[in-house]
C-alpha positions as CSV (number, residue, x, y, z in Angstrom):
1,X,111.7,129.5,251.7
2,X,113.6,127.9,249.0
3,X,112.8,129.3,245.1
4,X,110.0,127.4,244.0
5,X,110.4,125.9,240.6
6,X,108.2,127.0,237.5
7,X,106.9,123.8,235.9
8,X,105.4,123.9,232.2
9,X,102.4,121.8,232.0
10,X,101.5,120.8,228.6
11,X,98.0,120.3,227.3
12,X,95.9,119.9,224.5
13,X,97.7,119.1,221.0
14,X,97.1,118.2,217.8
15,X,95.9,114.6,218.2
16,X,92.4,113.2,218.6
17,X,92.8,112.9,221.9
18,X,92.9,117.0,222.5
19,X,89.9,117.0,225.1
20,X,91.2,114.1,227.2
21,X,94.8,116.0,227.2
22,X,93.3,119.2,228.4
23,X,91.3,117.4,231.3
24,X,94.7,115.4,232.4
25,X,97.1,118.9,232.3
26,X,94.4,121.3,234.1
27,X,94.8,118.1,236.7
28,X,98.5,118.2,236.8
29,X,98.5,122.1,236.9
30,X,96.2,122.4,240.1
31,X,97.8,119.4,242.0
32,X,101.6,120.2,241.9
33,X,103.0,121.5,245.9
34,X,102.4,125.0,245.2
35,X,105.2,125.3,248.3
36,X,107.7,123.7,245.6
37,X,106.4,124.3,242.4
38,X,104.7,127.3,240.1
39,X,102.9,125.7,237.9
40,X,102.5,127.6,234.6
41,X,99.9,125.8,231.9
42,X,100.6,125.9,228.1
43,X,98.1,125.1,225.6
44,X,98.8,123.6,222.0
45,X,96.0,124.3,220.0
46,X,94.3,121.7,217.3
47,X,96.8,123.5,214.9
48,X,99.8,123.4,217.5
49,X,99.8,127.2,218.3
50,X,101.2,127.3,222.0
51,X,99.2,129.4,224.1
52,X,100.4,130.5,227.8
53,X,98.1,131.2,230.8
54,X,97.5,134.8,229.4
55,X,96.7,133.6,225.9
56,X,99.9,134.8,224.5
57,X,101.8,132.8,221.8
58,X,104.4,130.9,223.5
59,X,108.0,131.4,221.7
60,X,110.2,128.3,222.0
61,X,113.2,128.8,220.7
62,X,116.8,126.2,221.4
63,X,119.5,128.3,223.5
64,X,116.7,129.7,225.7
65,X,115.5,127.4,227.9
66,X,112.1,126.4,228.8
67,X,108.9,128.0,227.4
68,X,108.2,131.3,229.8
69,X,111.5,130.6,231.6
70,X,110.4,127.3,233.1
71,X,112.9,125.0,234.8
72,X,110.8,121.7,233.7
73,X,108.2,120.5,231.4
74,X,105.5,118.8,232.1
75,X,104.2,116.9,228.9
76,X,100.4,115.7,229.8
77,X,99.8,115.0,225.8
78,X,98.0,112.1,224.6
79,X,98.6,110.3,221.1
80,X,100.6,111.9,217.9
81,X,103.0,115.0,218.9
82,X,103.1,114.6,222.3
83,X,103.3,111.2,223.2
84,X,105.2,109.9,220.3
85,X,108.9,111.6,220.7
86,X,108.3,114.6,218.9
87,X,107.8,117.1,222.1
88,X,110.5,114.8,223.6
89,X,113.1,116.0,220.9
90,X,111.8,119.4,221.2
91,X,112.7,119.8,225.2
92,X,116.3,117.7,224.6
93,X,116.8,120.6,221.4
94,X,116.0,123.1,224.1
95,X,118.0,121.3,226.9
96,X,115.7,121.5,229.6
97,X,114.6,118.7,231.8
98,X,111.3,117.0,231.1
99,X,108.8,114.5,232.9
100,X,108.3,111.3,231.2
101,X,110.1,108.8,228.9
102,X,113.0,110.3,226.4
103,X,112.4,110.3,222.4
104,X,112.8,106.5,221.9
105,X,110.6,105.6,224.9
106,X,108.2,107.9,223.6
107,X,108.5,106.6,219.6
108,X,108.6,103.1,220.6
109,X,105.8,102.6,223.0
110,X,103.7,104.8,220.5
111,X,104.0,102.3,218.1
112,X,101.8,99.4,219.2
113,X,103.5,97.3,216.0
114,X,107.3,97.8,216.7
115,X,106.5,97.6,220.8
116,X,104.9,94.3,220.5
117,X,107.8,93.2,218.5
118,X,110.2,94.6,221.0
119,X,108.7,92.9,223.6
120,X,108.2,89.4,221.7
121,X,112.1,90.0,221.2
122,X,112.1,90.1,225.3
123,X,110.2,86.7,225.8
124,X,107.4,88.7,227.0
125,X,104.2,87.4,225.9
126,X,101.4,90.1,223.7
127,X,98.7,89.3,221.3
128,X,99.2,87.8,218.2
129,X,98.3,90.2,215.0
130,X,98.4,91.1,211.1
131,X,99.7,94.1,210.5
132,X,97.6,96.3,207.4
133,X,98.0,99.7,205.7
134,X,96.1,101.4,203.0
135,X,97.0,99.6,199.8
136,X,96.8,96.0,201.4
137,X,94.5,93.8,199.3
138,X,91.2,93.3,201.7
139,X,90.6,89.2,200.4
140,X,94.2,88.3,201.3
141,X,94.0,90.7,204.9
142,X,90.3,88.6,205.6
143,X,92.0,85.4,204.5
144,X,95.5,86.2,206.8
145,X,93.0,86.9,210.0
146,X,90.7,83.9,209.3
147,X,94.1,81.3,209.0
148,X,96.0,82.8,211.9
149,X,93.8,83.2,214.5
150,X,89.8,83.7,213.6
151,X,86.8,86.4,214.7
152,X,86.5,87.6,216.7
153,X,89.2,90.4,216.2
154,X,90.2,93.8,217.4
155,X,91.4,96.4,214.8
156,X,93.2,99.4,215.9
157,X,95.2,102.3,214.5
158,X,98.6,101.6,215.4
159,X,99.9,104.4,216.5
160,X,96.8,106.1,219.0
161,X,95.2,105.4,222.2
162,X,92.6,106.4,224.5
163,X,90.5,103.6,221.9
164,X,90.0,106.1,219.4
165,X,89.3,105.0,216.2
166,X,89.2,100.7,217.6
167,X,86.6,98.3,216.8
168,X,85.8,94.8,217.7
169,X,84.9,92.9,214.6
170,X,83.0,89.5,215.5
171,X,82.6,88.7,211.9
172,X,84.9,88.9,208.1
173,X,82.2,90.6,206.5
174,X,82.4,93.5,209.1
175,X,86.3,93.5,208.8
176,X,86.5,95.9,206.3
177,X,84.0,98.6,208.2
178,X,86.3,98.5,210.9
179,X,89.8,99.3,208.7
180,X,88.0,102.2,207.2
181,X,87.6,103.7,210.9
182,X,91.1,102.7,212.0
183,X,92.8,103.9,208.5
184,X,91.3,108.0,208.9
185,X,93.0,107.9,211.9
186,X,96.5,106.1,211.0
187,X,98.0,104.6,207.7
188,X,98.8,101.1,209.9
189,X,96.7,99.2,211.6
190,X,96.7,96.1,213.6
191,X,94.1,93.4,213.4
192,X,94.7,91.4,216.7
193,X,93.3,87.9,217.9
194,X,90.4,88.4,220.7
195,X,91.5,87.5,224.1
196,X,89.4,86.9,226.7
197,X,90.1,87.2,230.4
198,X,90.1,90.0,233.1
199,X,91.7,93.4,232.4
200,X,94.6,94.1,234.9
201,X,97.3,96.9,235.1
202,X,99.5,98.4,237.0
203,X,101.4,101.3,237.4
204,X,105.4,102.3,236.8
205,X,107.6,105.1,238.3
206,X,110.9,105.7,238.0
207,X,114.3,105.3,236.1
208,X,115.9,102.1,235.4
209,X,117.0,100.5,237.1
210,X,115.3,101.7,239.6
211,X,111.4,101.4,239.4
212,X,108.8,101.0,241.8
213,X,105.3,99.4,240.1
214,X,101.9,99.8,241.9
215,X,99.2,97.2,243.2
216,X,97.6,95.4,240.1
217,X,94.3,97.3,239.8
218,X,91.8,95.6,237.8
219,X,89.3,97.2,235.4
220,X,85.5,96.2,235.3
221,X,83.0,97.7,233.1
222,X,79.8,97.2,231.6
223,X,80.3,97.4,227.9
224,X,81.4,94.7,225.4
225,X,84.8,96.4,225.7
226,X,86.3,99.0,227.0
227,X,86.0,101.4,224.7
228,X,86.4,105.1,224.4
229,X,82.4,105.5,226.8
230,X,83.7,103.0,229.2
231,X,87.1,104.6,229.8
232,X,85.4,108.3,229.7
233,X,82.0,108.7,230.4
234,X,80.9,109.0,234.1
235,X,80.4,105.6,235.7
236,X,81.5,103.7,232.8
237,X,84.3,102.0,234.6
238,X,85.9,101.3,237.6
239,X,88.8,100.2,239.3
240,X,89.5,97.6,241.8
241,X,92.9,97.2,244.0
242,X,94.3,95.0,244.2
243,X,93.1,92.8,241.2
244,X,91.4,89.3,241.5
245,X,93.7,87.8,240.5
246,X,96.4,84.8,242.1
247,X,99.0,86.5,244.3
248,X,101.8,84.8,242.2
249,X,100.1,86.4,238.7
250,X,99.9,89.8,240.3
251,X,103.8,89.2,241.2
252,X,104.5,87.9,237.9
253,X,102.9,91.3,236.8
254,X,104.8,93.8,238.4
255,X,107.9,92.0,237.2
256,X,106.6,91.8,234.1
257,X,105.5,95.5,233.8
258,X,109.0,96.5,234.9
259,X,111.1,94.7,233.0
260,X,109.0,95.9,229.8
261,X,109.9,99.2,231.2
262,X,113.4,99.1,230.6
263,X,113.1,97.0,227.4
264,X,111.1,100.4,225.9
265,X,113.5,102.3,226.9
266,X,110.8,104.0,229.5
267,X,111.9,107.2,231.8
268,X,109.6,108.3,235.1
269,X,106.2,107.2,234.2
270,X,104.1,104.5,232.5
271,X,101.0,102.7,233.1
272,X,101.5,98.9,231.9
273,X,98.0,97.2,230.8
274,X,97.6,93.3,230.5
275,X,95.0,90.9,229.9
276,X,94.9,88.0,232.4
277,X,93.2,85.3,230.6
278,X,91.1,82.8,231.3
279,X,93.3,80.0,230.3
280,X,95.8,81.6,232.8
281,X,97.8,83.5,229.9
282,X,99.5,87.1,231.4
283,X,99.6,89.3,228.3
284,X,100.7,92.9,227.8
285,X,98.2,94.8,225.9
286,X,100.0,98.1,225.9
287,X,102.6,100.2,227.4
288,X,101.3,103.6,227.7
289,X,103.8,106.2,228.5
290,X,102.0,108.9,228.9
291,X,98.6,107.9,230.5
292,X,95.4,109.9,231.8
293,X,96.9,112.2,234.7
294,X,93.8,113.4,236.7
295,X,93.6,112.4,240.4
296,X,90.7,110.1,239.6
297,X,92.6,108.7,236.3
298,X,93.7,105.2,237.1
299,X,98.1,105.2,236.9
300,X,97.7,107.9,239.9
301,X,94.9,106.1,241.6
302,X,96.9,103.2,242.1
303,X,99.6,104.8,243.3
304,X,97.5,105.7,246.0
305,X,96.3,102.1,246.8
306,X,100.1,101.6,247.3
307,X,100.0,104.8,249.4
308,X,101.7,107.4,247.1
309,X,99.1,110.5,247.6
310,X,98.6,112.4,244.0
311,X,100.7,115.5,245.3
312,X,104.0,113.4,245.8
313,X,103.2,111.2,242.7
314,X,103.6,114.9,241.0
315,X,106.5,115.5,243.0
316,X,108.5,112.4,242.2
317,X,107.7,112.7,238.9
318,X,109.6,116.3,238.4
319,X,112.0,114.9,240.8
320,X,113.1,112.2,237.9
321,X,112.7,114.5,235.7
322,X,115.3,116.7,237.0
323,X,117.8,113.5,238.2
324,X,117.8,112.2,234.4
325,X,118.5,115.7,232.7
326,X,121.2,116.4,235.0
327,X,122.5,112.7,234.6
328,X,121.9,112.9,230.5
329,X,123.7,117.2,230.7
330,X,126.7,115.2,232.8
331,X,127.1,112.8,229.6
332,X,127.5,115.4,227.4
333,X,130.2,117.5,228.8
């Protein structure tokens, strides 16, 4: 039997979303082909100590490979240092291959504000918004939100997910509540129009220019939004594949997810969410490069509606992985 290769799995990290991190890489960990792969879980505490499966500190160090010796990393890291480039630029400085998006994938679908911009750039249609940090005058923000496009409103820290730290705002005198929340978690924040339509998304694998995307899936919940309960607590969501939607949108979709894809600068994996309004309107609400990995967690799930079982997914994955470092090692020489 072939070598099996050792696979890093990183979870945890210093972002807010910690917890959903450590659910997504214990996933990853248990359901990679233990006939290909040795899958060996690192830990990045709250303080970003790196922990191995023993509970040793982890040494990385450039000129030795991989943590522990490993052949490829796995990042399964949510929000700020992980998702955002910065463990990206860390695995290129230690030249071993890596799942996921490279440094400016990772940077540029982090940040929801220069994103949407790249996209707009692309003809590809997102939400309108105005754009706030910490010493922006609160009358003229209220005034900006009121002339361009009215309450109800989303705020959001710009550069998180999982819908930490979001808030829908249904009047101006709540507007400032709401910047508060999003400004302890992130010094810009977006105040976006409301749109209001079905929640569809679909899911992205592989290297341009050759990607596959999934079956639109469609999200349905109970809450006003889909907020942090809705996405995490037991029952609060669900999935539905493929989407109600017109068979021409959910083509439109896929072609739509893709090409945003390559405009980001995307590697291996994304999960491409959209709001399909009721006026007809297909708009991308966020590119998220590095999305919830358990079997259950929606990119994987409708993978499998498009019958890629969660074990290959994993496989493919570290497969790309492997085919863009030796392409990017090729470059170099």
């Amino acid at each position: 039997m072939a070598e099996r290769l050792r696979v890093a799995v990183l979870g945890g990290g210093r972002s807010s979303e910690h917890d959903v991190s450590l659910r997504s890489a214990e996933s990853v960990a248990g359901g990679l082909d233990p006939d290909r792969f040795e899958a060996v879980p690192i830990t990045i505490s709250r303080t970003g100590v790196w922990t191995g499966p023993d509970g040793a500190i982890v040494s990385v160090t450039p000129g030795q490979g991989g943590p522990l010796g490993c052949d490829v990393v796995f990042p399964v890291l949510h929000g700020p240092f992980g998702e955002d480039g910065t463990v990206q630029g860390l695995c290129e400085m230690l030249n071993v291959a890596y799942v996921g998006s490279g440094v400016l994938g990772a940077a540029l679908t982090m940040d929801k504000e220069r994103c949407k911009a790249a996209l707009r750039d692309a003809g590809i249609d997102v939400a309108r918004e105005v754009l706030v940090g910490p010493d922006d005058e609160r009358g003229s923000v209220r005034a900006r939100v009121e002339s361009e496009f009215g309450f109800p409103v989303f705020v959001k820290p710009a550069r998180l997910g999982s819908s930490v730290g979001i808030s829908r705002v249904e009047a101006a005198v709540d507007l400032d509540a709401a910047l508060d929340l999003a400004l302890a978690h992130d010094d810009k924040v977006l105040v976006e129009e409301l749109l209001v339509g079905q929640e569809v998304e679909c899911s992205v694998l592989g290297l341009p220019p050759a990607l596959t995307a999934s079956v639109v899936g469609e999200i349905t919940f109970e809450a006003e939004w889909y907020d942090y309960e809705a996405k995490y607590a037991a029952g609060g969501s669900a999935l539905v594949t493929p989407a109600d939607i017109p068979a021409e949108a959910a083509e439109r979709l896929r072609a739509t997810a893709m090409q945003a894809f390559a405009v980001c600068d995307c590697h291996g994996m994304a999960r491409v969410d959209f709001f399909f309004t009721t006026g007809g309107r297909l708009v991308l609400n966020e590119i998220n490069a590095i999305p919830g990995f358990t079997a259950t967690s929606y990119y994987a799930r409708m993978f499998e509606a498009s019958g890629l079982a969660y074990a290959d997914l994993l496989t493919r994955l570290v497969e790309l992985a492997l085919e863009r470092h030796a392409r990017n090692d090729a470059l170099l020489r």
